[in-house]
PDB file of N, CA, C, O and CB in Angstrom:
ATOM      1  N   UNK A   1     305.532 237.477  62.670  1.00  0.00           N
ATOM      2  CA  UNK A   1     304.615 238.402  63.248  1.00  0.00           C
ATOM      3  C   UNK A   1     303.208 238.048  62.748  1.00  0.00           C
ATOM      4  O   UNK A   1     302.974 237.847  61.556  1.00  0.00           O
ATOM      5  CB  UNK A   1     305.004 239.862  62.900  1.00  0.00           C
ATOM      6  N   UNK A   2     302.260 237.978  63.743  1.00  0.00           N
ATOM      7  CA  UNK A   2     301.354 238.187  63.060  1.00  0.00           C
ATOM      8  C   UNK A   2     300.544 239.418  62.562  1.00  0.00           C
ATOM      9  O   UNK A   2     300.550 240.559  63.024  1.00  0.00           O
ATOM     10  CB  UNK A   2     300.848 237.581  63.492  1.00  0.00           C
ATOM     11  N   UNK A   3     299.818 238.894  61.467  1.00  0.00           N
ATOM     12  CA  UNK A   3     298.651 240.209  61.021  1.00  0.00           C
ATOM     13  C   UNK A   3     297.143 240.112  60.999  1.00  0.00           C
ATOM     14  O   UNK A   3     296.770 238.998  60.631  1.00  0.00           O
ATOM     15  CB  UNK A   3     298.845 240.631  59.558  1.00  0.00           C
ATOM     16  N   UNK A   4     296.230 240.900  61.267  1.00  0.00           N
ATOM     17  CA  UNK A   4     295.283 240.849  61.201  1.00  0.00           C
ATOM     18  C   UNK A   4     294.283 240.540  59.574  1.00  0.00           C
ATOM     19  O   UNK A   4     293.059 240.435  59.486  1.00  0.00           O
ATOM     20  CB  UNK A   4     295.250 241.847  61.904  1.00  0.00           C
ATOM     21  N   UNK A   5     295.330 240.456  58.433  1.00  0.00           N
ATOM     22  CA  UNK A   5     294.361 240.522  57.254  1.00  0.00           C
ATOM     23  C   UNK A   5     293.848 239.021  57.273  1.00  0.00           C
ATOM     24  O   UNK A   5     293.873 238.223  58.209  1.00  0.00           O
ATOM     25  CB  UNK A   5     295.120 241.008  55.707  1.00  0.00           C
ATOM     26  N   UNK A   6     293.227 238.807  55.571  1.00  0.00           N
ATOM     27  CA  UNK A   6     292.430 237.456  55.676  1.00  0.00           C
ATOM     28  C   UNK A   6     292.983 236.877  54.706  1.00  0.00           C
ATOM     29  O   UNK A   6     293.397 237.419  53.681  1.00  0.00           O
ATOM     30  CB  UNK A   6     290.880 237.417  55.557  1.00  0.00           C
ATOM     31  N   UNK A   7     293.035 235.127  55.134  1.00  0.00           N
ATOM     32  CA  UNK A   7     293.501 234.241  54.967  1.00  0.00           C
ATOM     33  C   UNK A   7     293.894 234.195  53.546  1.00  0.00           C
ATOM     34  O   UNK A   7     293.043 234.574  52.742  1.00  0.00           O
ATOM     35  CB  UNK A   7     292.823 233.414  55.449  1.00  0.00           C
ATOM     36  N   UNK A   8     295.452 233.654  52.933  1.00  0.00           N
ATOM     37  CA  UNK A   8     295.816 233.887  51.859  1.00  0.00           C
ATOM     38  C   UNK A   8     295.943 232.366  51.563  1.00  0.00           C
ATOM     39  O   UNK A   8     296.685 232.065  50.628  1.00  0.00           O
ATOM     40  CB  UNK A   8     296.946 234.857  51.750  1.00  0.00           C
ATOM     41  N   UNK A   9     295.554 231.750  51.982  1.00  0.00           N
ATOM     42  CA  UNK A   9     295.735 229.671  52.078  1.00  0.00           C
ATOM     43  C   UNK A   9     297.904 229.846  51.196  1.00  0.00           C
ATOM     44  O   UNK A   9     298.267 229.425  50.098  1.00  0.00           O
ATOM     45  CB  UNK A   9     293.605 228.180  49.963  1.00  0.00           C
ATOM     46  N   UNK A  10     298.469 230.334  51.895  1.00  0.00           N
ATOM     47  CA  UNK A  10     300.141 230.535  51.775  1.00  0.00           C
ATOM     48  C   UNK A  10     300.786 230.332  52.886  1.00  0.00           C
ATOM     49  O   UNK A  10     301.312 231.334  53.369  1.00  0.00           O
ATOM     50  CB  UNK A  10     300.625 231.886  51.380  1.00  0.00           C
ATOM     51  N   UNK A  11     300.906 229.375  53.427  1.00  0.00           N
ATOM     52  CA  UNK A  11     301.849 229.368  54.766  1.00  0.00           C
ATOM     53  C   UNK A  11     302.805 228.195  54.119  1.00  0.00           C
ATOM     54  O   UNK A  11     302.599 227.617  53.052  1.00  0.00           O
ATOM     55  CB  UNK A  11     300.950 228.895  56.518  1.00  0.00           C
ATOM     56  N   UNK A  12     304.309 227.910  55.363  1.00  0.00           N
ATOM     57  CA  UNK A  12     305.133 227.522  55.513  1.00  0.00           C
ATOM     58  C   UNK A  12     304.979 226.575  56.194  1.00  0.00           C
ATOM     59  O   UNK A  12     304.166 226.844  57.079  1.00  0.00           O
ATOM     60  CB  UNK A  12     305.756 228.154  55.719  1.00  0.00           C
ATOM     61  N   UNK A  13     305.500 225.133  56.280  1.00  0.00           N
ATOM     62  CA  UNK A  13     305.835 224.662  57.939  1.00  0.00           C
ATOM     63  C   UNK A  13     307.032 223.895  57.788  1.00  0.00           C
ATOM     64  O   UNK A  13     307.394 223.285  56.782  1.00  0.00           O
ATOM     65  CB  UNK A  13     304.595 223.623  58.785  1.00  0.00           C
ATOM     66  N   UNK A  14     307.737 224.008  59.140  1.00  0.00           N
ATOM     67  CA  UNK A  14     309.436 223.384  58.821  1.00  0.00           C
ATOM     68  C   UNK A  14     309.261 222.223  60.478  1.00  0.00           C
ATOM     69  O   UNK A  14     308.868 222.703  61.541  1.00  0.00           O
ATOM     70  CB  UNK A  14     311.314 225.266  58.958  1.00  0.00           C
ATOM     71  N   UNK A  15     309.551 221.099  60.358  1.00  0.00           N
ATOM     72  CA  UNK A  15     309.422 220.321  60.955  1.00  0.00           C
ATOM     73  C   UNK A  15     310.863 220.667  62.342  1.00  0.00           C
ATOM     74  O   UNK A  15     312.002 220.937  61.963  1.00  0.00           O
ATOM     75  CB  UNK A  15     309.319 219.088  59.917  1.00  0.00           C
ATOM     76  N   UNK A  16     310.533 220.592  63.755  1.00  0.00           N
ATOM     77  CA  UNK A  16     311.767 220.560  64.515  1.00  0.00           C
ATOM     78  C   UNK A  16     312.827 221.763  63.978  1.00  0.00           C
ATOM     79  O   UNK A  16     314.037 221.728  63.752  1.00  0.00           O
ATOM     80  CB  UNK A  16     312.417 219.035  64.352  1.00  0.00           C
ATOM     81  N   UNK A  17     311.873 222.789  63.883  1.00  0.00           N
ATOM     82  CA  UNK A  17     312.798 224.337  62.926  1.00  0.00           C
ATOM     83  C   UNK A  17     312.192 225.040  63.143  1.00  0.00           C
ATOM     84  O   UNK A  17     311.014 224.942  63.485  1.00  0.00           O
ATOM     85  CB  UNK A  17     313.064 224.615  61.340  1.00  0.00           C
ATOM     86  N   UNK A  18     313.003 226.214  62.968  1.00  0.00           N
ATOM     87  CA  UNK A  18     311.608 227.693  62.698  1.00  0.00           C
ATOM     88  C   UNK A  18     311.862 227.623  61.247  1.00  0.00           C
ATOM     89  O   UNK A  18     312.815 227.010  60.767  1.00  0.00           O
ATOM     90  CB  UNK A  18     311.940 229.790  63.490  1.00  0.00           C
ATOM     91  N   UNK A  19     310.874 228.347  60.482  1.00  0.00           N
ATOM     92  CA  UNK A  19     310.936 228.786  58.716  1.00  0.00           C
ATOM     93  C   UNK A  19     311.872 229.920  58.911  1.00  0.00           C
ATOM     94  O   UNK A  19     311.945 230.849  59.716  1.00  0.00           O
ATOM     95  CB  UNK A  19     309.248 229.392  57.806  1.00  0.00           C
ATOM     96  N   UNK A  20     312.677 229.447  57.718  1.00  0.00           N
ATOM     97  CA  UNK A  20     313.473 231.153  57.508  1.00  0.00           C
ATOM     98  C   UNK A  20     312.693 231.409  56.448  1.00  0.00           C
ATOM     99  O   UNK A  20     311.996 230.826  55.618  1.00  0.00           O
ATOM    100  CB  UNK A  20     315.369 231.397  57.068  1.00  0.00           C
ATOM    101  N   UNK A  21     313.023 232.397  56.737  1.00  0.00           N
ATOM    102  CA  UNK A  21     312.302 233.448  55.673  1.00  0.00           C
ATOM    103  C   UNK A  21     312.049 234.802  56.654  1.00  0.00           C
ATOM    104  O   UNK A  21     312.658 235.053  57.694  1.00  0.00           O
ATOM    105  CB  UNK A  21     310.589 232.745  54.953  1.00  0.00           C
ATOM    106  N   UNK A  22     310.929 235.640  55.999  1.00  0.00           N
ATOM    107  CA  UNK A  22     309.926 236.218  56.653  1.00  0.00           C
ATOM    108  C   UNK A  22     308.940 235.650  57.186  1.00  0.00           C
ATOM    109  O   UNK A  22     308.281 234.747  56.671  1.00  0.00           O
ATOM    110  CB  UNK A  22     309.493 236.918  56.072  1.00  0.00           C
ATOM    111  N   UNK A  23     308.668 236.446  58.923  1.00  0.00           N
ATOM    112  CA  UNK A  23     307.983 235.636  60.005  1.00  0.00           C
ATOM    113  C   UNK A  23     306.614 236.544  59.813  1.00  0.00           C
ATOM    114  O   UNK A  23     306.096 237.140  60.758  1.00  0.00           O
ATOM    115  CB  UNK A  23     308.817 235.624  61.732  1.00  0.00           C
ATOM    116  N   UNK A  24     306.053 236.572  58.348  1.00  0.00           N
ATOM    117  CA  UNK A  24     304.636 237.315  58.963  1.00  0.00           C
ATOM    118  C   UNK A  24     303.401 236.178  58.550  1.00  0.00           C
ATOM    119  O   UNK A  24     303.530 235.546  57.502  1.00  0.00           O
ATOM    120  CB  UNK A  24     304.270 239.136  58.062  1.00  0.00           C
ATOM    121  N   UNK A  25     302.480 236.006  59.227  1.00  0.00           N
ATOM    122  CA  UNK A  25     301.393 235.381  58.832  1.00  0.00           C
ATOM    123  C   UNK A  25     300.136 235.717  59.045  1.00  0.00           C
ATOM    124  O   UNK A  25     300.120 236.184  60.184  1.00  0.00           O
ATOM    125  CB  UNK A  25     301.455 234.419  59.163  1.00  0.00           C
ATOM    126  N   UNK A  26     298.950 235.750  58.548  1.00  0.00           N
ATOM    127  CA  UNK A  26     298.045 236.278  58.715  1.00  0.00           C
ATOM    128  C   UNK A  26     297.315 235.567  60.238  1.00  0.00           C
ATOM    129  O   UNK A  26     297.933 234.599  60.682  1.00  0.00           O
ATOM    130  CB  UNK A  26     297.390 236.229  57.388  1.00  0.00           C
ATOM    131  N   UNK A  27     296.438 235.876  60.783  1.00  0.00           N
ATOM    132  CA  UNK A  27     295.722 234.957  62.276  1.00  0.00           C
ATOM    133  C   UNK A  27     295.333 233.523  61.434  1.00  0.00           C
ATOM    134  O   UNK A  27     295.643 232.361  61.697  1.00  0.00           O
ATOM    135  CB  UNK A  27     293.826 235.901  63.189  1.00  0.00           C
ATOM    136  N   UNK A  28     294.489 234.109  60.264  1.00  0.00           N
ATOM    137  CA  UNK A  28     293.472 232.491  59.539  1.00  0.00           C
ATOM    138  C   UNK A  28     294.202 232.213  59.373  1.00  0.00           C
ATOM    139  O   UNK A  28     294.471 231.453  60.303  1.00  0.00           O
ATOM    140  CB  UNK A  28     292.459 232.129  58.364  1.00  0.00           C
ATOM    141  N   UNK A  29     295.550 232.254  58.232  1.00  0.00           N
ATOM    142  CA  UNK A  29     296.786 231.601  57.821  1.00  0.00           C
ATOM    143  C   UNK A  29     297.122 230.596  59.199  1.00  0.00           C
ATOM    144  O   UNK A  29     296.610 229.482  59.306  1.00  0.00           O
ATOM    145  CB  UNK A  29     298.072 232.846  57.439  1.00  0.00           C
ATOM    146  N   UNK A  30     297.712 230.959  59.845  1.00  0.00           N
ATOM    147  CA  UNK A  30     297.850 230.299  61.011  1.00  0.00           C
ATOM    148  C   UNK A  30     296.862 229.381  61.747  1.00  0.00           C
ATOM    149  O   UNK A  30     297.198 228.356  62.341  1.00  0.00           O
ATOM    150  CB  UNK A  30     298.121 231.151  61.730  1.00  0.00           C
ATOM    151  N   UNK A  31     295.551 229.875  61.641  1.00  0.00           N
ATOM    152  CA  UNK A  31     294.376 229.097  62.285  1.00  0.00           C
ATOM    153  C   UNK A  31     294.694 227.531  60.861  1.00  0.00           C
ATOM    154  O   UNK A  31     295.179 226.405  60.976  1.00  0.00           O
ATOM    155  CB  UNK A  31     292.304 230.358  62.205  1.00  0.00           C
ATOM    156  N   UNK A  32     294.275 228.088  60.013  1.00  0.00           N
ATOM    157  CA  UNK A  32     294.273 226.867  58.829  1.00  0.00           C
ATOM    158  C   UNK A  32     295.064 225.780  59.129  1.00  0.00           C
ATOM    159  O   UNK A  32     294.751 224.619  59.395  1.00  0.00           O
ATOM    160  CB  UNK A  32     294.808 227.306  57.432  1.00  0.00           C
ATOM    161  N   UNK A  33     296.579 226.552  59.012  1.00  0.00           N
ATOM    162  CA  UNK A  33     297.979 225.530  59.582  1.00  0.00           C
ATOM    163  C   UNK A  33     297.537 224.523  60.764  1.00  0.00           C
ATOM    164  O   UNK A  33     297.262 223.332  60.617  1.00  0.00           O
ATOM    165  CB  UNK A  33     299.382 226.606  60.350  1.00  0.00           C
ATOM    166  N   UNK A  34     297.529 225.360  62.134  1.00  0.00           N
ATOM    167  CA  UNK A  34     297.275 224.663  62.872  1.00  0.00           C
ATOM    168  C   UNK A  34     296.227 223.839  62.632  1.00  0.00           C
ATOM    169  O   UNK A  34     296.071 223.528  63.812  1.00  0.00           O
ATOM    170  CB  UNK A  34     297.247 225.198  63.725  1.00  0.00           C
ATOM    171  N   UNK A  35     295.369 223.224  62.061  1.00  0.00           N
ATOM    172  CA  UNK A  35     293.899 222.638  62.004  1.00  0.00           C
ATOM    173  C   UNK A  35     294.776 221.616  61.100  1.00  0.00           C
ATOM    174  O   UNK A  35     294.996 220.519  61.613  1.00  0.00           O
ATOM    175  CB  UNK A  35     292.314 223.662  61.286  1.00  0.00           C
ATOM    176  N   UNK A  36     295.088 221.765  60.332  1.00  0.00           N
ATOM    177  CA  UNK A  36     295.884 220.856  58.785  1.00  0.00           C
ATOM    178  C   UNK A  36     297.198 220.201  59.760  1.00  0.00           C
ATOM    179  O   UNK A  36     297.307 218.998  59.523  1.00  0.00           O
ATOM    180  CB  UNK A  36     296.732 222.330  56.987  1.00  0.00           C
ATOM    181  N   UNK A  37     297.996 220.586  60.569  1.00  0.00           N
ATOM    182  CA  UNK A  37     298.989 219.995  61.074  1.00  0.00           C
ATOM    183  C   UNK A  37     297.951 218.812  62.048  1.00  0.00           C
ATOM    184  O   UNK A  37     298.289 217.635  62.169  1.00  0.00           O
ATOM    185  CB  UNK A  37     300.103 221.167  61.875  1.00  0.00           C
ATOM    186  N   UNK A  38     296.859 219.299  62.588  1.00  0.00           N
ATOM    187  CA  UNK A  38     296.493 218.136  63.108  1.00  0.00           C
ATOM    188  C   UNK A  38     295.928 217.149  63.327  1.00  0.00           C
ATOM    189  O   UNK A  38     295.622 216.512  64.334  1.00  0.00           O
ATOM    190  CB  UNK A  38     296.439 218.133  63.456  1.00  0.00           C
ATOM    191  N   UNK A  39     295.724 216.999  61.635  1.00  0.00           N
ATOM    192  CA  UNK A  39     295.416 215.812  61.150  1.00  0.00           C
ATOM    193  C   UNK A  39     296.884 214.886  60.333  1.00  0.00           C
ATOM    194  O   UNK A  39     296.715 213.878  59.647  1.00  0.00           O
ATOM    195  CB  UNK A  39     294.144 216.200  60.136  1.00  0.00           C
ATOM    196  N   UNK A  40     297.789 215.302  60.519  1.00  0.00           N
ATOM    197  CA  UNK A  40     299.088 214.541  60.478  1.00  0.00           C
ATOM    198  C   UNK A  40     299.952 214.216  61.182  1.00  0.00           C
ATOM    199  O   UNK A  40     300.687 214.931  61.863  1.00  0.00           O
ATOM    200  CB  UNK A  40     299.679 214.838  59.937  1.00  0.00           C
ATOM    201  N   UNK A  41     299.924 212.519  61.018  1.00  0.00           N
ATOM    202  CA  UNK A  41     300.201 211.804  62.393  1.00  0.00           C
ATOM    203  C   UNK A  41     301.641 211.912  62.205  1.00  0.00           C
ATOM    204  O   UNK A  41     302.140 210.941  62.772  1.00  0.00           O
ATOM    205  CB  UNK A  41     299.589 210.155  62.657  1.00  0.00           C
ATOM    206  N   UNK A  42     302.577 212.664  61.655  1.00  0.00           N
ATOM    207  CA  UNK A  42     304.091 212.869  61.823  1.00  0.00           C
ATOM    208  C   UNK A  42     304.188 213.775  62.392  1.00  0.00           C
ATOM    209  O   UNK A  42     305.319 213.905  62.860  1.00  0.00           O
ATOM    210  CB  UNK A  42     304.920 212.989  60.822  1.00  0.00           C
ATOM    211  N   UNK A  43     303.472 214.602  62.635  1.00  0.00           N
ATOM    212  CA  UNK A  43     303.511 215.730  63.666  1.00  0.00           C
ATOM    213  C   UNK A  43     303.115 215.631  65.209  1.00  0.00           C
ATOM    214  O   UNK A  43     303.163 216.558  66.018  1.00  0.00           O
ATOM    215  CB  UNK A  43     302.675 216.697  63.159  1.00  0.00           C
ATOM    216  N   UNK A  44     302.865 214.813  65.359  1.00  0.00           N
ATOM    217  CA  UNK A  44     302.377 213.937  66.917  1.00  0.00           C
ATOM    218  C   UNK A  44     303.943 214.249  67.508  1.00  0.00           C
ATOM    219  O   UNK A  44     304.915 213.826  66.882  1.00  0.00           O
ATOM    220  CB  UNK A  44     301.838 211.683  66.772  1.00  0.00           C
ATOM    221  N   UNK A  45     304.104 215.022  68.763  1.00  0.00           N
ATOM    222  CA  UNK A  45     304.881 214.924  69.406  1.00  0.00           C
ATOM    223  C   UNK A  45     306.496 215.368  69.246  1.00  0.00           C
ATOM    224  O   UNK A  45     307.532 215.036  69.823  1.00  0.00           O
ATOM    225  CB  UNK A  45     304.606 213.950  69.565  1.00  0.00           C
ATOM    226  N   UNK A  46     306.078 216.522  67.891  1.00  0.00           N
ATOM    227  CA  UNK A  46     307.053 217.091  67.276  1.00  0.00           C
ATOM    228  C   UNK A  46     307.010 218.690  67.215  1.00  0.00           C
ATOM    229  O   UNK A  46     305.967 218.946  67.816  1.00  0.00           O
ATOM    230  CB  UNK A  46     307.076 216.500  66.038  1.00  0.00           C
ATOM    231  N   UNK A  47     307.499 219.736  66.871  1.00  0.00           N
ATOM    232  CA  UNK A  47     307.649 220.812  67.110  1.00  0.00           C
ATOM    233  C   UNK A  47     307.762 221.507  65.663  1.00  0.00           C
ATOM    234  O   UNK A  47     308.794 221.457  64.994  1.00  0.00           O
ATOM    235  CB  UNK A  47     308.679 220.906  68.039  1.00  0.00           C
ATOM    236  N   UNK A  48     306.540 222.186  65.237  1.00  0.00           N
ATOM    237  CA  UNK A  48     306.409 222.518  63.884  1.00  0.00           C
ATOM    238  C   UNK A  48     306.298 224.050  63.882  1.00  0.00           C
ATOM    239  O   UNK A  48     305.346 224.614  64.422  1.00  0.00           O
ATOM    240  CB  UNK A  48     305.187 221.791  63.212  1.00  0.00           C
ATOM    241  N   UNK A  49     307.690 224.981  63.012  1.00  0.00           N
ATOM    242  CA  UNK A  49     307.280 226.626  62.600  1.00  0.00           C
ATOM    243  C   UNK A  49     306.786 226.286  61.696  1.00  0.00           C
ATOM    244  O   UNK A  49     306.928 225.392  60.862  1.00  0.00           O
ATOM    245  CB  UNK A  49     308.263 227.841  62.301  1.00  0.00           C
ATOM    246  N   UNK A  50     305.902 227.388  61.965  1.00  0.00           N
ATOM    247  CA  UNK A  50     304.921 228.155  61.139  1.00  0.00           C
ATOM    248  C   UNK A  50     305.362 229.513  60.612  1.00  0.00           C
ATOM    249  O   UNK A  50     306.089 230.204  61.324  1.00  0.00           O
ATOM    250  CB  UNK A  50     303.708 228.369  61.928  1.00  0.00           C
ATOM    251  N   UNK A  51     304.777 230.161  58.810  1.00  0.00           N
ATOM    252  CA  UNK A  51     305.446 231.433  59.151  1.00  0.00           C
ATOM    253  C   UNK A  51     304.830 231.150  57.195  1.00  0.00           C
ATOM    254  O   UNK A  51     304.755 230.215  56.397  1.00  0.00           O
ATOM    255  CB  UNK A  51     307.553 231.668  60.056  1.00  0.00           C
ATOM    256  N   UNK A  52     304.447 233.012  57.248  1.00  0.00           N
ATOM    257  CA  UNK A  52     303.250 233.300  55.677  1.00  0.00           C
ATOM    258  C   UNK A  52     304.183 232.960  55.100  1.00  0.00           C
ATOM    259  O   UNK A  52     304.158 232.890  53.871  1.00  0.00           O
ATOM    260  CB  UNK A  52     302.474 234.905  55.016  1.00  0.00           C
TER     261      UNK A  52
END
């Protein structure tokens, strides 16, 4: 789920998976991730969860 608070630089990422765990993440949390996943060229064309 997401949440509206601010960025805790704490996220997850599980390659070709969802993360288990708990699915909450903040919006920045998520903005960060996404920005950081795409500068890694193993993630080109692969399917990455996200999750705080």
């Amino acid at each position: 789920m997401l949440t509206n608070g601010s960025a805790t630089g704490r996220y997850r990422t599980a390659m070709e998976a969802s993360v288990r765990g708990r699915g909450r993440i903040t919006r920045e949390d998520l903005a960060v991730a996404m920005l950081a996943l795409l500068e890694q060229p193993d993630t080109i064309r692969h399917a990455v969860g996200v999750a705080g």
